[in-house]
N, C-alpha and C positions, 0 to 999 in steps of 0.2 A: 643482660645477655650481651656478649659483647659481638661484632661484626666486624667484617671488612672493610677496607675504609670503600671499596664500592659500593656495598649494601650497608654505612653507616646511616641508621634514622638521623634526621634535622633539629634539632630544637634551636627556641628561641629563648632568650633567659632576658625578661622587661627588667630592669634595675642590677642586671649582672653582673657592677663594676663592686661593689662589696656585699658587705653583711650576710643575709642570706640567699641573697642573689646570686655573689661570687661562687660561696660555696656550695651551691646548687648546680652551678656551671661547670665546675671542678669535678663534683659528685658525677653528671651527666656523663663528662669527657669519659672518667675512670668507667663508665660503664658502656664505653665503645660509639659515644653519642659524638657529632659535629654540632660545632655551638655558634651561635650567633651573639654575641654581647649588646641586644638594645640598649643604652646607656647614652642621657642626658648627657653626666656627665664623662670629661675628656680621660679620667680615669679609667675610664670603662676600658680604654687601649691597654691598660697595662695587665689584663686577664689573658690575653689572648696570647702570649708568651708561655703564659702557664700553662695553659690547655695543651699548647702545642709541645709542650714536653711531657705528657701525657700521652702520646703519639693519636692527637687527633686534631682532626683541622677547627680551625676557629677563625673569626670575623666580628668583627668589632662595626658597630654601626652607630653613629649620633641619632637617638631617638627621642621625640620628643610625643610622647603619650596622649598631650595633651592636643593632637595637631592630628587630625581623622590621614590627611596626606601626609605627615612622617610617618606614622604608622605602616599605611600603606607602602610607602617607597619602602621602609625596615622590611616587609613580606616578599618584596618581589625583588629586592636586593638580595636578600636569602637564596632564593629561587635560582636569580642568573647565577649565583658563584654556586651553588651547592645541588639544585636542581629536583630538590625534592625539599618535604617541611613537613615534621610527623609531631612535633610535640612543642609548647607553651606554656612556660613560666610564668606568670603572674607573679613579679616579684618591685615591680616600680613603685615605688607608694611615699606620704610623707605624712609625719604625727598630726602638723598644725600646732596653734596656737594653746595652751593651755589657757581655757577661759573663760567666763562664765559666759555661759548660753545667752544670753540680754545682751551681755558688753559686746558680743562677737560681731566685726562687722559681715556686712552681704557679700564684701570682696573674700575672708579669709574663707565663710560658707563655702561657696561656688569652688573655691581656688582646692581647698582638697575634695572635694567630692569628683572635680571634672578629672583631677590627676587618680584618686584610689578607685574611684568608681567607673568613671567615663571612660576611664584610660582601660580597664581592663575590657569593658565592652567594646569599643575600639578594636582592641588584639583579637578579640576573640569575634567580630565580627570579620577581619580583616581572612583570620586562617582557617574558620571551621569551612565555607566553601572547598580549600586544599582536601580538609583531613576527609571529608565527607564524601569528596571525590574517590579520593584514596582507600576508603573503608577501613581507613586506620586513624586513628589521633589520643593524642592526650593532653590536657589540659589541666596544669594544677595553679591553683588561686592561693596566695596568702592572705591568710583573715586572720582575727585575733579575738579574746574576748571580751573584747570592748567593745564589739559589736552588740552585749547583753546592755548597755550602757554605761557612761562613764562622764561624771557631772561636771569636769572644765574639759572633756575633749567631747562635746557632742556630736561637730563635725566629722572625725573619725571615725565613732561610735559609727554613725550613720552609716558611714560608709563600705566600711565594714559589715555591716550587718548586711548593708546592699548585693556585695561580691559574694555572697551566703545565699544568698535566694539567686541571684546570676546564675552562679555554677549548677543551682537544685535544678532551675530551668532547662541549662542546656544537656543537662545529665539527661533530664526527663525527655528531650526531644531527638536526640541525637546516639546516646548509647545504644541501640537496638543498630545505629549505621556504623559501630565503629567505632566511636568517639566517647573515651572516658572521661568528664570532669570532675573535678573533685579541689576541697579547700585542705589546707593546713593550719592549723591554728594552733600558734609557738605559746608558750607561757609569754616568758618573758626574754628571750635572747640576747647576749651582748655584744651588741651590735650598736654604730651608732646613732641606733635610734632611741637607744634605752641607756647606756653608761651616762653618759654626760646629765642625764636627770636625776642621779641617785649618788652617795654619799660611797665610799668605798666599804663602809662599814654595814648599810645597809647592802651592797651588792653580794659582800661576802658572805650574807648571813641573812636572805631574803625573809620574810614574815609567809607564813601559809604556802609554803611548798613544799612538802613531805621530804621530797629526794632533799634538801638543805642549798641548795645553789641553783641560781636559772645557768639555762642552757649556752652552748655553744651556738654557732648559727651552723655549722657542720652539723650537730644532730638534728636540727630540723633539714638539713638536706640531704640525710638517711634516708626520711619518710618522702621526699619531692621526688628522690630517687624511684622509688617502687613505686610509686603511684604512674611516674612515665613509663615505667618497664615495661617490655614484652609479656612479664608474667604476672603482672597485676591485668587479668583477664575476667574478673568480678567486681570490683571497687571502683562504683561511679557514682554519684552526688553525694558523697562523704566528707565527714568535716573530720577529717584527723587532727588529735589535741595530740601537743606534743608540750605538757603543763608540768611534769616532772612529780605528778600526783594529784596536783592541783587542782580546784573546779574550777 
């Protein structure tokens, strides 16, 4: 639903500067939102052009997930320039290592669990006081299903499965004030967190995906779209698969 740019809702979009983050931000704009770009990295500046020829305002911010105070300053930087904050991306994350479980050391453990995992509690400790105040918010998590397990990416797996129960949580406590969260869970997207691991021949012609092709990172950010909407007014601790038929 789209608004005024006076009465345009907030969002923040964590890893906004590509993949399914970008086109989540993009998606947001086109649906009358103001976007905040959290992005580690310096690319994350080059979204915010985009947005704004979309005729909606945007903001680019260096976020680092893993830092309880970047986070923070990302929330209240939003705040001075934009003055309100109704909705939250979960979209920052990284694969890790492909590796066996034994070989893995403690540093690569920690290092994606504190970014997939910590990072999204972080954000979402940082805004649900806002949304809760507010008696409005939305909140969507990217998970994946590798969270069921996956034998050289345990750390992932983990972690993923974590942001699964997070969001069941905050659904369970907070939707009755307002506050919808809810996951997404892509097949496979091509994005670059998935091309550069696969052969072009299998990308063309995936194994076990009914539809014949993984996804866009645009049509998983169809589904980020309505789950932030005004008219997703039902749909809170949901894990929307967006697998292309897939289990």
């Amino acid at each position: 639903m789209s608004e005024t740019a006076g009465e345009a809702r907030v969002a923040i979009v964590t890893g906004g500067g590509r993949g399914i983050g970008r086109a989540s931000a993009l998606r947001l704009a086109q649906d009358g939102r103001d976007v905040v770009i959290a992005e580690l990295g310096d690319f994350g500046a080059a979204v915010v052009p985009e947005i704004e020829a979309l005729g909606r305002r945007a903001l680019y911010l260096k976020t680092d997930v893993t830092s309880r105070a970047s986070v923070e300053e990302c929330v209240a930087a939003a705040l001075r320039a934009f003055g309100r904050l109704d909705i939250l991306v979960n979209c920052a994350g990284v694969l890790g290592q492909e590796i066996d479980f034994l070989e893995m050391s403690e540093e690569e453990w920690f290092r994606v669990i504190d970014i997939n995992l910590h990072g999204v509690w972080r954000c979402c400790r940082a805004v649900l006081p806002i949304m809760v105040d507010r008696g409005w918010g939305r909140i969507v998590t990217i998970t994946s299903g590798a969270r069921n397990g996956v034998p050289q990416l345990a750390q992932y797996a983990t972690s993923k499965g974590g942001v699964t129960g997070l969001m069941a949580s905050i659904a369970r406590a907070y939707t009755g004030r307002g506050v919808l969260a809810n996951c997404v869970q892509p097949g496979r997207a091509l994005t670059d967190m998935v091309v550069p691991r696969f052969s072009k021949e299998f990308l063309a012609h995936p194994p076990g995906v009914p539809i014949g092709r993984y996804s866009s990172a645009d049509e998983v950010a169809v589904v980020v779209k309505y789950l932030c909407a005004d008219e997703n007014t039902y749909t809170s601790g949901a894990i929307w698969s967006v697998s292309g038929g897939a289990g």
